[in-house]
ZAMARGU-4260 file (C-alpha; in steps of 0.2 Angstrom, whole numbers, plus 5000, padded with zeros to 4 digits):
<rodrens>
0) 4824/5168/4330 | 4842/5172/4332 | 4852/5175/4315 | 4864/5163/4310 | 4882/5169/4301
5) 4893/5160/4293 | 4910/5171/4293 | 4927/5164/4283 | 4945/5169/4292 | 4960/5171/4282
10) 4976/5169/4289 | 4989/5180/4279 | 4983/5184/4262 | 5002/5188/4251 | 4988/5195/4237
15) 4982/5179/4234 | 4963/5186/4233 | 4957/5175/4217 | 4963/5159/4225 | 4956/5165/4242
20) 4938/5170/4232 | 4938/5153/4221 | 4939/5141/4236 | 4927/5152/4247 | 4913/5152/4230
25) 4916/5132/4230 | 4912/5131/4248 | 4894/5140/4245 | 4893/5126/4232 | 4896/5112/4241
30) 4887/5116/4258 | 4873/5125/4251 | 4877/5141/4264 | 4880/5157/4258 | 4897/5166/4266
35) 4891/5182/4273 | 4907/5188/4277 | 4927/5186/4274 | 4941/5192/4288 | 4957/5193/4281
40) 4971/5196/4297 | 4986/5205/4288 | 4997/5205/4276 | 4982/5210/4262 | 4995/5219/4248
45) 4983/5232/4239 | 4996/5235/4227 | 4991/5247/4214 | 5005/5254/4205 | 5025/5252/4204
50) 5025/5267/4219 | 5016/5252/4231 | 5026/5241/4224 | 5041/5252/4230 | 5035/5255/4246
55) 5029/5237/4251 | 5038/5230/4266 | 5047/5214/4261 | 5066/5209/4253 | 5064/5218/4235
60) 5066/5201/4226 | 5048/5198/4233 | 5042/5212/4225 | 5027/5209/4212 | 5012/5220/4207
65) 4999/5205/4209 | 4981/5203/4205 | 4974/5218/4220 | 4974/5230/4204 | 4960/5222/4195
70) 4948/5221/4208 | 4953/5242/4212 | 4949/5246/4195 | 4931/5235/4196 | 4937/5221/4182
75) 4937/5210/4196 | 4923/5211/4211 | 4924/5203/4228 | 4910/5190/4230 | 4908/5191/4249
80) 4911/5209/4258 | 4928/5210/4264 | 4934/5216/4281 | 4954/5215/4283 | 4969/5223/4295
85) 4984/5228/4291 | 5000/5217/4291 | 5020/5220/4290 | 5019/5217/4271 | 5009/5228/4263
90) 5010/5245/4254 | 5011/5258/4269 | 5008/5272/4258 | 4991/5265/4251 | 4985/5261/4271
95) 4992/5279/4276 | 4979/5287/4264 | 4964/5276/4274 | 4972/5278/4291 | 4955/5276/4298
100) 4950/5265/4287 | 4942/5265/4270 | 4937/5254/4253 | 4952/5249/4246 | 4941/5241/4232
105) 4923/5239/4231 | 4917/5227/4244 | 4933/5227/4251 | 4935/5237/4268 | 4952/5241/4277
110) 4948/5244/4294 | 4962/5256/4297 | 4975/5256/4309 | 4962/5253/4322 | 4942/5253/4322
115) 4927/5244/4325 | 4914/5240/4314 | 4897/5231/4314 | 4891/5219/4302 | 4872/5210/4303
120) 4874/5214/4324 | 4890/5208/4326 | 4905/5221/4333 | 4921/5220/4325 | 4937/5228/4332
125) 4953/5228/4323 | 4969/5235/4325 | 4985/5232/4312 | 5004/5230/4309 | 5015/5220/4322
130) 5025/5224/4339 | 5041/5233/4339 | 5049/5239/4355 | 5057/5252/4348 | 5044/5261/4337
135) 5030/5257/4349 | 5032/5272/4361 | 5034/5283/4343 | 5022/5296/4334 | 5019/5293/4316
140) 5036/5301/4309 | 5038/5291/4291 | 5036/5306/4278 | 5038/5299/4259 | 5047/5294/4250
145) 5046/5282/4263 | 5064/5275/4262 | 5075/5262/4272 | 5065/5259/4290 | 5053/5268/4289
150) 5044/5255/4276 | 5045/5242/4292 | 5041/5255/4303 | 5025/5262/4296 | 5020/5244/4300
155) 5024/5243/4319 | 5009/5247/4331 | 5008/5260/4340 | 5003/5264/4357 | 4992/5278/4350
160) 4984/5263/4345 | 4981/5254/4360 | 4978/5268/4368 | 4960/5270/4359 | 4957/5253/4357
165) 4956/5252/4378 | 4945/5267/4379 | 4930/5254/4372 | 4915/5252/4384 | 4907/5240/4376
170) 4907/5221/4375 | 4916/5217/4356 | 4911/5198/4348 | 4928/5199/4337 | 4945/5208/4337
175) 4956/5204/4322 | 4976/5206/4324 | 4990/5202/4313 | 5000/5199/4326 | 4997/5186/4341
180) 4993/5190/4358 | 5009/5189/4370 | 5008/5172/4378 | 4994/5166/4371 | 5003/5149/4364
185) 5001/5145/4385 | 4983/5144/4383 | 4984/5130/4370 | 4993/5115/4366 | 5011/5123/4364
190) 5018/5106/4362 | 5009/5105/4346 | 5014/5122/4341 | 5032/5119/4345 | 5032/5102/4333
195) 5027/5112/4318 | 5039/5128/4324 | 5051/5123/4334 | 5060/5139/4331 | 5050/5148/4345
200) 5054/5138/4356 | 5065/5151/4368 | 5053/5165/4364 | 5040/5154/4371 | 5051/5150/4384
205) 5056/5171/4388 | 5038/5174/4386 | 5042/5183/4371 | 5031/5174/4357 | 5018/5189/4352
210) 5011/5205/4354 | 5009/5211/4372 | 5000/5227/4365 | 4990/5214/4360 | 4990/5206/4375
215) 4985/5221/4385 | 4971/5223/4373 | 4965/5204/4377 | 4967/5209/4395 | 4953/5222/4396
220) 4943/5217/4379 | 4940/5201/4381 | 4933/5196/4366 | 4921/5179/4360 | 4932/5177/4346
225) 4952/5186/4343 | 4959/5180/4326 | 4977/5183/4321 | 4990/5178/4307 | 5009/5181/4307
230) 5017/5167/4313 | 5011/5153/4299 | 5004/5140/4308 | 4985/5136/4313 | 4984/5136/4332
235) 4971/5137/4344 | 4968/5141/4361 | 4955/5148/4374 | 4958/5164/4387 | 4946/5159/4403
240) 4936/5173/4409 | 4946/5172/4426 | 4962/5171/4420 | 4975/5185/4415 | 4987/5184/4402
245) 4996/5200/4405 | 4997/5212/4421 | 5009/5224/4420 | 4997/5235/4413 | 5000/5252/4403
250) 5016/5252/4411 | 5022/5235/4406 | 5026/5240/4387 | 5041/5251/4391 | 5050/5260/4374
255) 5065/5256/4369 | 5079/5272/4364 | 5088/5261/4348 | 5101/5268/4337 | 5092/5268/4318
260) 5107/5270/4311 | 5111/5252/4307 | 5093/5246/4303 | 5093/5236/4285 | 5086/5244/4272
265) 5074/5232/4262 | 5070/5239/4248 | 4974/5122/4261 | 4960/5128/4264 | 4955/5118/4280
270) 4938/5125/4280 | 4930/5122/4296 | 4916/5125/4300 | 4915/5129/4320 | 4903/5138/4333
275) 4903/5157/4337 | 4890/5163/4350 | 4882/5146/4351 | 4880/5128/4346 | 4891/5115/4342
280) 4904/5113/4326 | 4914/5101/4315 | 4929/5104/4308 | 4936/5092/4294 | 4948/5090/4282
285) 4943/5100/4266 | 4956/5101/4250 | 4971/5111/4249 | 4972/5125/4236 | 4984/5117/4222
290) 4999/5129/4220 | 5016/5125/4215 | 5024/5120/4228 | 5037/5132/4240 | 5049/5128/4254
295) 5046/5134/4271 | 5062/5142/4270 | 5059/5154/4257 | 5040/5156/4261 | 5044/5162/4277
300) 5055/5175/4271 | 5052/5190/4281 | 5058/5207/4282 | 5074/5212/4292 | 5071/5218/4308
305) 5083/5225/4321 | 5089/5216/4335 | 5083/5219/4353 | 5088/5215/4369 | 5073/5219/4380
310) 5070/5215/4400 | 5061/5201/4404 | 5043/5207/4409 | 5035/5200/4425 | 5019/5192/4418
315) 5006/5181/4427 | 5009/5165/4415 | 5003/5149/4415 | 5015/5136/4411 | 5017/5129/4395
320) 5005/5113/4392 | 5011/5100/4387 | 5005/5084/4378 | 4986/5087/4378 | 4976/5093/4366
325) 4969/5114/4365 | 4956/5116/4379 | 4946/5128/4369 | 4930/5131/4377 | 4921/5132/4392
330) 4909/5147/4391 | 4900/5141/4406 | 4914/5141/4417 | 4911/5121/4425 | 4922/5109/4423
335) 4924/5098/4408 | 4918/5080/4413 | 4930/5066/4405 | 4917/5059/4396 | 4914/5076/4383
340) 4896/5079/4374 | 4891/5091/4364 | 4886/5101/4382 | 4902/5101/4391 | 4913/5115/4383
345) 4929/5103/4380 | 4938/5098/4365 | 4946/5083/4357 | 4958/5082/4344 | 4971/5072/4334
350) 4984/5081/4326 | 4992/5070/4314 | 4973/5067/4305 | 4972/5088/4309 | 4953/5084/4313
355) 4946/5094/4329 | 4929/5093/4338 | 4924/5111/4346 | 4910/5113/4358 | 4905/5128/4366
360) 4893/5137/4378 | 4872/5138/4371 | 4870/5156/4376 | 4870/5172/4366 | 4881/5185/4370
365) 4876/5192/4388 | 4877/5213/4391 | 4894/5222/4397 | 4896/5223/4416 | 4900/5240/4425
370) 4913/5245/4439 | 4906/5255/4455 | 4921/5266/4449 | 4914/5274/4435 | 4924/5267/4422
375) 4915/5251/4412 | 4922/5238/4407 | 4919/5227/4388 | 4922/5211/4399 | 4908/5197/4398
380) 4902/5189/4415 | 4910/5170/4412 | 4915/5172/4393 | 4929/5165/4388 | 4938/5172/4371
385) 4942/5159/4356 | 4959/5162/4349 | 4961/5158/4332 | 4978/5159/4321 | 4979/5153/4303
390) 4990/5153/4290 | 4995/5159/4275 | 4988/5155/4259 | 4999/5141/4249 | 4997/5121/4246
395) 4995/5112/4262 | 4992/5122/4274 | 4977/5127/4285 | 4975/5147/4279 | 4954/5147/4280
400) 4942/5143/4292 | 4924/5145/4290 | 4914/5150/4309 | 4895/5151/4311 | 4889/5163/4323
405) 4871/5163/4331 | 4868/5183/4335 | 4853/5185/4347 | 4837/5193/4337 | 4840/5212/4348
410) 4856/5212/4338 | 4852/5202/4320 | 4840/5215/4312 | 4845/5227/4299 | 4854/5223/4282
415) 4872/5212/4281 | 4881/5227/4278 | 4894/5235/4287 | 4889/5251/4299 | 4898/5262/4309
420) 4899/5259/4329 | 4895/5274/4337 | 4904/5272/4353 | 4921/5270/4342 | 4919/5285/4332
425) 4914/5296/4351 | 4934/5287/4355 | 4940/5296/4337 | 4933/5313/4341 | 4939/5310/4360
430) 4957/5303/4354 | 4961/5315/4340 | 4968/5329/4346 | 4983/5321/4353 | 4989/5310/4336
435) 5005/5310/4338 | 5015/5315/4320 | 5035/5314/4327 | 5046/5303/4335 | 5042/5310/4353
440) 5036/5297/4363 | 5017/5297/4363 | 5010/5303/4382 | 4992/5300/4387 | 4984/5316/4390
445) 4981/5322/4406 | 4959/5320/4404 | 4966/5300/4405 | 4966/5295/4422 | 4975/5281/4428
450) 4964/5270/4435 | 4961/5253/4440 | 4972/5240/4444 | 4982/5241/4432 | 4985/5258/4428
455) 4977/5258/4413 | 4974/5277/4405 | 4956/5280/4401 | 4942/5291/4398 | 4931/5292/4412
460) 4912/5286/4407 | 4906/5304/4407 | 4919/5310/4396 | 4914/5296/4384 | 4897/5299/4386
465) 4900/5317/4379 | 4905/5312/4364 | 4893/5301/4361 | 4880/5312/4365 | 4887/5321/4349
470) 4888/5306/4338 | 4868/5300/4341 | 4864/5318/4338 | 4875/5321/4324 | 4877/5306/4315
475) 4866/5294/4322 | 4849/5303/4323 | 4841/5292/4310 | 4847/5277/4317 | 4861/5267/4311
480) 4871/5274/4300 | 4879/5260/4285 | 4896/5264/4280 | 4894/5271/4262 | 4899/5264/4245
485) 4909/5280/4241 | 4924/5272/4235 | 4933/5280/4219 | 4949/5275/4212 | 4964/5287/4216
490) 4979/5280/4209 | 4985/5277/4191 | 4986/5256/4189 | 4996/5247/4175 | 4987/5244/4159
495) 4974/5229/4156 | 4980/5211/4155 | 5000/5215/4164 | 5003/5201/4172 | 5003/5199/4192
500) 5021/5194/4189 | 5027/5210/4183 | 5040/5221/4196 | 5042/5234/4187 | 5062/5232/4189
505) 5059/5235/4208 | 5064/5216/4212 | 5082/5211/4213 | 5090/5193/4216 | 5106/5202/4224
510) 5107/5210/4242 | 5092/5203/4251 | 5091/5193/4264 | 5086/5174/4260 | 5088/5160/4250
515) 5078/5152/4236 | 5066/5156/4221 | 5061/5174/4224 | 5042/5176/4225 | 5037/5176/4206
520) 5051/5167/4200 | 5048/5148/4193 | 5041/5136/4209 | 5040/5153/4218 | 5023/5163/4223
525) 5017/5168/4207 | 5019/5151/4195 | 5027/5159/4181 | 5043/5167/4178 | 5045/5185/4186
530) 5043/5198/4171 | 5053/5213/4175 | 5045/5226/4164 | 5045/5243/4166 | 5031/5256/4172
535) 5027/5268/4159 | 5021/5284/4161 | 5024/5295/4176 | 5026/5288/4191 | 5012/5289/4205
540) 5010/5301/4219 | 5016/5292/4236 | 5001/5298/4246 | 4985/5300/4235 | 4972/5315/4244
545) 4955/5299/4245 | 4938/5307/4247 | 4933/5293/4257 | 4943/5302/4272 | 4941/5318/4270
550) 4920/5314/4271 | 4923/5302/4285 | 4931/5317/4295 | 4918/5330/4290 | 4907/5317/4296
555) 4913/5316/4315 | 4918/5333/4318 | 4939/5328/4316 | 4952/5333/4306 | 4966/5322/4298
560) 4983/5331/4302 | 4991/5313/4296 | 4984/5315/4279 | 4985/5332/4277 | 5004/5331/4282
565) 5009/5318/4270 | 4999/5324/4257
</rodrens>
């Protein structure tokens, strides 16, 4: 009998863990159905100290130490394991030390700058921060303190980054993003998008709206489900298993040579309840969380970002939809009837009551397909990939989603707990030697043949297979292998009962970009007047040397130059 999961998405989370944690615990109540698992997509804010504070990517008026502390020093525990990416708002140093990936709390789990994991026989890919032409080419370069751009930048994916996420072989069931997929919006209803944000209009218009690292990723992934934050609003769309959403390939993410020397220097739940590998779903409307209240304007503050002109990129686009409602689902690959059932695939929806009906395919997930050419592919025959983008986490808006997933019973035994994938840490050993650490643009090694039609660098399978030999033999000889509950605290945190208010003098009114109530102030983010009292003691190391790396390396036979560098 297949295993059933029920799996919450959190749009962007700002720190707002005991609001997120309260309405999920109320859930269980009222259903009856336990939450096995939370995705968070971006913006998380582990915030430890007043040196995270400092390092966190937002306007410095933004800037306050939150309620993550709590649940690092164990007063507080997660209720449901925790999986989350990495956002443009967080504390870069705190990611840095778990760049590939690591408890930031106990049963919470970063899943690094990019990673896949395996939870009750589901496999889980992630990768973090946003796009950002003109770091994407770059090497890790940011060396504390971490001053002016290089607090944005340690946020910018990297095509490092993309480049071991397209080595993977094997089908994945989720990929979590911060940032959209490139052209997504043309696989939904984008009037209704454009209604609520009207402001993208021309970047939906250039093409623009999105990630096409991410894109590229969706390209060859295929995913059943991709879930994204970033841009506020909850849409959803579906990527059919013959259609191709970017084709320019490797290649078609050029970098950009920009002059740094002007770059700013910044110091509801809608819980629904939908289908996953099968069956059918409702989603209603469910209670807002009640916050004070906060204008769009100030809460989509973001940072400051340069301004680029880039060329406009051939893609193979659809057109923009218009006036219908998101064709989510047809996992069967027929064609919707106009009469839908619970069989069809189709979907109906109504956007003023925000009530949406999703029906989807009654299979289980099918095996990977192979190419003649030696090199596999993760695609699914005839799956088509859910696209899921939430919120963030303030009254009235749709910021967290409940899914339940059937897995198939040759992937649903074992404990819900999170385990290693072995074919991702034979990609780490594979990978590592070439980390870039300097501004150079990053070239894929030579071993990476272009191949395909798109000229995409990989691996070849035997090469793949090397490694992996080595991973069953050295780390998966007794079978799976969970990932361990070693986490230890490593950086000093403010004294009991300070107030998720406090900046620490770190947040300014003057000099930043924006208007409004700064986040902490009165009608703000945090309730209650921003208290601006001072760190005491010394203050905190930028980059803390974390156990949890140094074993995960010993583990799979790599080194950490990244770590060791900054430390």
């Amino acid at each position: 009998m297949p295993r059933t999961l029920n799996i919450a998405i959190e749009g962007c989370c700002h720190g707002m863990l005991d609001n997120i944690y309260s309405q999920l615990l109320t859930r269980q109540k009222q259903t009856n159905k336990k939450i096995d698992l939370l995705i968070i997509c971006g913006d998380f804010q582990a915030i430890r100290n007043v040196t995270d504070l400092g390092c966190m990517s937002c306007p410095d008026k933004y800037k306050q130490i939150g309620g993550f502390y709590r649940y690092y020093t164990g007063e507080r525990v997660a209720p449901v394991p925790t999986i989350f990416v990495g956002g443009n708002h967080e504390a870069g140093n705190h990611s840095r030390e778990l760049y590939y990936g690591g408890w930031v709390a106990p049963n919470i789990y970063f899943m690094g700058n990019s990673g896949v994991l395996k939870f009750g026989g589901l496999r889980i890919g992630g990768i973090s921060g946003i796009f950002k032409d003109f770091d994407y080419a770059k090497g890790y370069y940011e060396r504390p303190p971490f001053r002016g751009h290089s607090r944005s930048s340690m946020h910018h994916a990297r095509s490092y980054e993309a480049f071991k996420m397209l080595q993977i072989r094997q089908p994945l069931d989720i990929v979590v993003s911060h940032d959209w997929p490139q052209n997504i919006e043309r696989y939904g209803d984008t009037d209704g998008l454009l209604k609520k944000k009207p402001f993208f209009e021309k970047e939906v218009e250039r093409g623009e709206l999105g990630s096409p690292l991410n894109a590229l990723l969706l390209e060859r992934l295929r995913p059943k489900w991709w879930f994204s934050a970033h841009l506020h609003v909850r849409f959803t769309a579906s990527f059919g298993p013959q259609e191709s959403i970017f084709t320019q390939g490797w290649k078609g993410i050029p970098p950009y040579e920009q002059d740094l020397s002007n770059v700013p220097v910044s110091g509801g739940l809608d819980a629904n309840q939908t289908d996953g590998m099968s069956g059918t779903a409702q989603i209603g409307n469910v209670d807002e969380i009640v916050m004070s209240s906060l204008s769009d304007e100030e809460a989509d503050l973001a940072e400051p970002e340069l301004e680029i002109k880039r060329p406009r990129m051939e893609l193979n686009l659809p057109p923009p939809k218009h006036d219908i409602a998101p064709a989510l689902i047809d996992i069967t690959d027929q064609e919707p009837t106009s009469e839908t059932s619970e069989c069809t695939g189709a979907v109906t929806s109504d956007l003023k009551q925000e009530e949406h009906s999703i029906q989807t395919d009654s299979t289980n997930i099918e095996p990977a397909t192979t190419n003649p050419v030696s090199y596999s592919t993760p695609r699914v025959s005839g799956r088509a990939t859910n696209f899921l983008a939430l919120d963030k986490c303030l009254p009235k808006r749709q910021f967290l989603e409940v899914i339940e997933i059937k897995v198939p019973d040759s992937a649903a035994d074992g404990e819900l707990k999170l385990e290693y994938d072995p074919e991702w840490l034979a990609i780490l050993r594979l990978c590592n030697p070439y980390l870039p650490l300097d501004e150079s643009p990053f070239v894929p090694p030579a071993q990476a043949q272009a191949c395909e039609a798109n000229q995409l660098p990989l691996f070849s399978d035997e090469q793949v297979d090397r490694e992996l030999e080595w991973v069953n033999k050295n780390v998966f000889r007794n079978g799976r292998v969970y990932v361990p509950s070693n986490f230890v605290p490593v950086a000093p945190v403010p004294p009991p009962g300070t107030p998720d208010s406090v900046s620490f003098g770190l947040a300014r009114n003057d000099g930043n970009r924006g208007r409004g109530r700064g986040r902490g102030q009165r009608g703000g983010y945090g309730h209650n007047q921003r208290n601006d009292a001072p760190w005491t003691g010394p203050r905190p190391y930028f980059i803390n040397a974390n156990p949890q790396t140094d074993d995960f390396c010993k583990m799979v036979g790599i080194i950490d130059p990244l770590t060791q560098l900054l430390r």
